[in-house]
C-alpha positions as CSV (number, residue, x, y, z in Angstrom):
1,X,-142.3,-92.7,106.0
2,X,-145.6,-90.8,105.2
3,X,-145.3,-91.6,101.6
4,X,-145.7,-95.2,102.1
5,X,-150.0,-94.3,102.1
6,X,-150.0,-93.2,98.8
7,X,-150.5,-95.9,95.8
8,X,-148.0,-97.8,94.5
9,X,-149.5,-100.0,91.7
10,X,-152.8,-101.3,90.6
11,X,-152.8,-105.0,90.1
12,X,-154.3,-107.1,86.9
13,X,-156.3,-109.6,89.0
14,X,-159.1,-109.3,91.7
15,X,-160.2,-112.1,94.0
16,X,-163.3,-114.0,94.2
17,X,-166.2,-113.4,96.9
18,X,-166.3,-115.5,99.8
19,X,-169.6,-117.5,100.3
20,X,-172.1,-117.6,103.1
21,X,-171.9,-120.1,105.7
22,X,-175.5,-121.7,106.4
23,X,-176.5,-125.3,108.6
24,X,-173.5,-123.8,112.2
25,X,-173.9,-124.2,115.4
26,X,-174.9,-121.2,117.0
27,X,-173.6,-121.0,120.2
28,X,-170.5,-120.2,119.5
29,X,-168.8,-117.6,117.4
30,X,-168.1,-119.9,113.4
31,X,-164.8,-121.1,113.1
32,X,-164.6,-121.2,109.4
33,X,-162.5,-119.8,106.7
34,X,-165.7,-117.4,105.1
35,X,-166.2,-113.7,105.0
36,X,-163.7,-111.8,107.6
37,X,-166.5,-110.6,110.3
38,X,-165.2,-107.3,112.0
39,X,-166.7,-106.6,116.1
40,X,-165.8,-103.2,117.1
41,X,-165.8,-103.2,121.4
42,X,-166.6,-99.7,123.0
43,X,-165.5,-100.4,126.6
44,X,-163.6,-98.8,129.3
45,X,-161.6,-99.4,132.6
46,X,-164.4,-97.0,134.3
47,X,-167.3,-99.1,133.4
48,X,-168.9,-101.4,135.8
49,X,-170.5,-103.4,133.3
50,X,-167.5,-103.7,130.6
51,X,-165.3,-107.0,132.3
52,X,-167.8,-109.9,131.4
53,X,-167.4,-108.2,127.7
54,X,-163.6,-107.6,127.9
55,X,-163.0,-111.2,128.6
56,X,-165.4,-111.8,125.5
57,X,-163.1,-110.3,123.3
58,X,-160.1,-113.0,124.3
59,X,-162.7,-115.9,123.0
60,X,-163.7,-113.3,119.9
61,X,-159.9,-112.7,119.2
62,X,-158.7,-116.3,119.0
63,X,-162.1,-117.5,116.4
64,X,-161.5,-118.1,112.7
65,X,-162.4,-115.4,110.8
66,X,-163.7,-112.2,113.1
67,X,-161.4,-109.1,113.6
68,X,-161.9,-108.5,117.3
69,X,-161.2,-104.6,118.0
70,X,-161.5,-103.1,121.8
71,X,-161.7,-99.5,121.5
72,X,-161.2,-97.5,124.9
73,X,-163.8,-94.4,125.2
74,X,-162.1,-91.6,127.0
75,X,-165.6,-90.2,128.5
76,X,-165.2,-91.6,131.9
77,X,-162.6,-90.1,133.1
78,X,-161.1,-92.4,135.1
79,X,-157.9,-91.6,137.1
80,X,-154.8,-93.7,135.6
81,X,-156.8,-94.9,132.8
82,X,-154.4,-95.3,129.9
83,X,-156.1,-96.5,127.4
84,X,-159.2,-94.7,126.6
85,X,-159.0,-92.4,123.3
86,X,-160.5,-89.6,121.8
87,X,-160.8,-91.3,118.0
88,X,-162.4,-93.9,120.4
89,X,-165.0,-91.9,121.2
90,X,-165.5,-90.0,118.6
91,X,-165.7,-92.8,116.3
92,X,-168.7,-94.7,119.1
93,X,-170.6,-91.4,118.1
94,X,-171.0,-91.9,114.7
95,X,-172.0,-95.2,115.2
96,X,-175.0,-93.7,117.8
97,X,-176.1,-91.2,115.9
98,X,-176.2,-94.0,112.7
99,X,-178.3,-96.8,114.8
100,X,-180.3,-93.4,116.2
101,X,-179.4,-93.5,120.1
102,X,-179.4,-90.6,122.2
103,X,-176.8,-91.8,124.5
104,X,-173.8,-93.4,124.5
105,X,-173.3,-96.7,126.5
106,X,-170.8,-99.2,127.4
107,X,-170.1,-102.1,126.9
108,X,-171.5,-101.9,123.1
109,X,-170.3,-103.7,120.6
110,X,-170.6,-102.8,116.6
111,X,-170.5,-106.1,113.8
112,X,-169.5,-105.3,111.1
113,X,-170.4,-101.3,111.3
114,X,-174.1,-101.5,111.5
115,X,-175.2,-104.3,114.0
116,X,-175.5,-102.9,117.4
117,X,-175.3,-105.3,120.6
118,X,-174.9,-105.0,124.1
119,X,-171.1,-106.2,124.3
120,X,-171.8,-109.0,127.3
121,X,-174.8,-110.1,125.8
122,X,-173.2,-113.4,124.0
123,X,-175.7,-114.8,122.8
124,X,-177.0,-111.6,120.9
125,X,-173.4,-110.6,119.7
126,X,-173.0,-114.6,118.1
127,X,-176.5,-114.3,116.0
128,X,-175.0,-111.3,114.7
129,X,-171.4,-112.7,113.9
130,X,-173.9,-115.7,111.8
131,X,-175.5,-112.9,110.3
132,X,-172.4,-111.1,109.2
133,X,-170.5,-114.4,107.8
134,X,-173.3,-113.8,105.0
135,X,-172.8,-110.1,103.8
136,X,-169.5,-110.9,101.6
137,X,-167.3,-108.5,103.9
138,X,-164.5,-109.1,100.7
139,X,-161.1,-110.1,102.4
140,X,-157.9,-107.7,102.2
141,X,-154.5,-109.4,101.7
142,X,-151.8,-108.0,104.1
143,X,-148.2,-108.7,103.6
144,X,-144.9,-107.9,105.2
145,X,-142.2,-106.5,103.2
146,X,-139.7,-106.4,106.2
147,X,-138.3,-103.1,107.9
148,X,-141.8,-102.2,109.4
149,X,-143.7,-101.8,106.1
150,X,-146.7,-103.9,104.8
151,X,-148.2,-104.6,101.6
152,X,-152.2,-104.6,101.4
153,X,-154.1,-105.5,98.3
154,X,-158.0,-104.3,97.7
155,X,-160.4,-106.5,95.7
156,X,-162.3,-105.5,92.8
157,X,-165.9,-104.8,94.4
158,X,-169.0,-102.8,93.1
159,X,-170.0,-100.3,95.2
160,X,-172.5,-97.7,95.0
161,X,-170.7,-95.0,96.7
162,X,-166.6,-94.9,98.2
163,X,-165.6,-96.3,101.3
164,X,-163.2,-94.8,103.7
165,X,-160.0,-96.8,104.7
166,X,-158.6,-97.2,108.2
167,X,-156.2,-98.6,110.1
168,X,-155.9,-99.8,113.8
169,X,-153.4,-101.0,115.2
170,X,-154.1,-103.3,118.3
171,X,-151.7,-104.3,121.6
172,X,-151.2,-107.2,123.1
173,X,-153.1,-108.3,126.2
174,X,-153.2,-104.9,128.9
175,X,-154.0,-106.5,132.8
176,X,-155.1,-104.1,135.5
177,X,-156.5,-104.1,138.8
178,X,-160.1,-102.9,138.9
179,X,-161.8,-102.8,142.3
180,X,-159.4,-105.2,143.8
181,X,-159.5,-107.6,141.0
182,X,-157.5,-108.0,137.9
183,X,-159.0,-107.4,134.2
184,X,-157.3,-108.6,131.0
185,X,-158.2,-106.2,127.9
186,X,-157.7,-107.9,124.8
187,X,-156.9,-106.2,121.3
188,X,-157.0,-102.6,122.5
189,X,-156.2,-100.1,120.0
190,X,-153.4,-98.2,120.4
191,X,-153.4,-96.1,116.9
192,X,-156.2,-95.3,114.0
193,X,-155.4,-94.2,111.0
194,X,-157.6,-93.2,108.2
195,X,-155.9,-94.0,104.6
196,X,-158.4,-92.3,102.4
197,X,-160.6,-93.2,100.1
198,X,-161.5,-96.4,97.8
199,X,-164.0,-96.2,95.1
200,X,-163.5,-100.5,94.9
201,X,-161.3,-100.6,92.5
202,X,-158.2,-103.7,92.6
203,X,-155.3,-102.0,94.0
204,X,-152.0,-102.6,96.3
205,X,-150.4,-100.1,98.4
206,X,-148.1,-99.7,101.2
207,X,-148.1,-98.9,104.5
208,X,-146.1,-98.1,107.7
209,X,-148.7,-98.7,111.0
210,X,-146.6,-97.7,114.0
211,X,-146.4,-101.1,115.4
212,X,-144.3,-101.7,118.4
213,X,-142.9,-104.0,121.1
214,X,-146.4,-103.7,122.6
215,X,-148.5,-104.8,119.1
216,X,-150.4,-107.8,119.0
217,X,-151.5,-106.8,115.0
218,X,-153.3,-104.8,112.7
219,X,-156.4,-104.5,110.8
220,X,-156.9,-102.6,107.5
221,X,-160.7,-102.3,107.0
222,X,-163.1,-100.7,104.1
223,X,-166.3,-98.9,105.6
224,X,-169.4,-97.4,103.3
225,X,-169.2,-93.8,104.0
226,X,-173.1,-93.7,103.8
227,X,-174.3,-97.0,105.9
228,X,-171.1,-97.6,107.9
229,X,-171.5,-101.4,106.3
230,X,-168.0,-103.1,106.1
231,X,-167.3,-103.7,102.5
232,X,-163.6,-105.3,103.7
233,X,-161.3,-105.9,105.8
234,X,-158.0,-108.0,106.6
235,X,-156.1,-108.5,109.9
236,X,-152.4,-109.1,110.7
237,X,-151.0,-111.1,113.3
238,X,-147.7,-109.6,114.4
C-alpha cells in the first residue's frame, strides 16, 4: 500500500484561481463556494478554556468552504486522555516559534498557517476566515477510486519556494465527560501524514489515508515551507 504516495501521472490541464469574496456579512464564518480556508484547532481534554472552542469547531466544520481540523496536544497529560498526539504538538510548535511566542497555549487556533487566534475568541477567528477567503488558497481535487484509495490532483501554481504535503485524517464526533459535563470534539485527527514535496507543478497521485469505521474525512493540504502560508488544500467527506 506504501506505493500508492508516489506519482502516478502528471495531467495536461491546471485549474483556475478562485476569486476573493468582498461586500459578507461578518458575523458569521462565509458560506460561499471561494478559496478553501483551512483552521487548524490546538485543544485538549485537559484544558479548562478549550470547550467553548471545541463546540466552535461543530459550527466551523459544517460552513462552506473552511477545512476545520482539531488537533489534540499531548502536553497535558491528562489521565484517559485519548486523543492528544505528539505530531499534535510538535506541529503547534512550529507554529509558536513562526508567530514568535514563547509559550504554548490552548485553545489556539491557526487560519490558514499563519493567522494566530485565541480559538474561543469568535469574533477574532471570523475576521480572519474573511481575510483568508482572499489569499487564493488554490483548491485540490480528491476522488475515490474504491477499495480505500483516493485520487488527488494539484493545480499549476507559481511559487517561490516548495511546499510540503500532508495529510490528516479526521474522526467523527468524540463525546466525553469533563468535570461532570459532557464535551463533543469535532474533526479530531486521528493520523498525519506528510507526502513530500510539491514544487507547484499540475500533478495527480494516489493515496491510501488509513481511514476507518471511526473517519469522518480527510484533508490533503499544500503548506510554504518558509511562511507556513497554505498554498492548497482539499477536503473529503467520508
Amino acid at each position: 500500500m506504501k506505493n500508492y504516495i508516489f506519482v502516478l501521472f502528471i495531467l495536461l490541464f491546471s485549474f483556475p484561481m478562485a476569486t476573493p469574496i468582498f461586500g459578507q456579512d461578518f458575523s458569521a464564518p462565509l458560506q460561499t463556494e471561494a478559496s478553501p480556508v483551512l483552521v487548524e484547532l490546538f485543544s485538549s481534554q485537559g484544558c479548562p478554556a478549550c470547550p467553548p472552542a471545541d463546540a466552535y469547531m461543530q459550527d466551523l466544520a459544517k460552513t462552506e468552504g473552511v477545512i476545520a481540523l482539531s488537533c489534540h496536544v499531548d502536553y497535558f497529560g491528562v489521565k484517559g486522555d485519548m486523543l492528544g498526539k505528539k505530531f499534535c504538538t510538535d506541529r503547534q510548535t512550529k507554529y509558536i516559534k513562526q508567530i514568535k511566542r514563547k509559550s504554548h497555549f490552548t485553545p489556539h487556533m491557526m487560519i490558514n498557517g499563519h493567522m494566530s487566534e485565541i480559538g474561543y475568541e469568535r469574533d477574532a477567528v471570523t475576521a480572519s476566515i474573511v481575510k483568508g477567503r482572499s489569499e487564493r488558497v488554490q483548491n485540490i481535487l480528491i476522488q475515490s477510486k474504491g477499495s480505500g484509495v483516493f485520487d488527488f490532483i494539484m493545480p499549476q501554481v507559481n511559487m517561490s519556494s516548495a511546499a510540503d504535503l500532508w495529510l490528516a485524517v479526521y474522526d467523527k464526533p468524540h463525546t466525553v465527560s469533563k468535570r461532570g459535563k459532557s464535551v463533543t470534539h469535532y474533526n479530531v485527527v486521528r493520523h498525519f501524514l506528510p507526502l513530500g514535496e510539491w514544487k507547484g507543478g499540475v500533478m495527480q497521485r494516489a493515496v491510501f489515508p488509513l481511514i476507518s469505521s471511526s473517519s469522518a474525512g480527510f484533508a490533503i493540504v499544500a503548506q510554504d515551507k518558509k511562511n507556513g502560508k497554505i498554498i492548497a488544500a482539499g477536503d473529503y467527506k467520508i
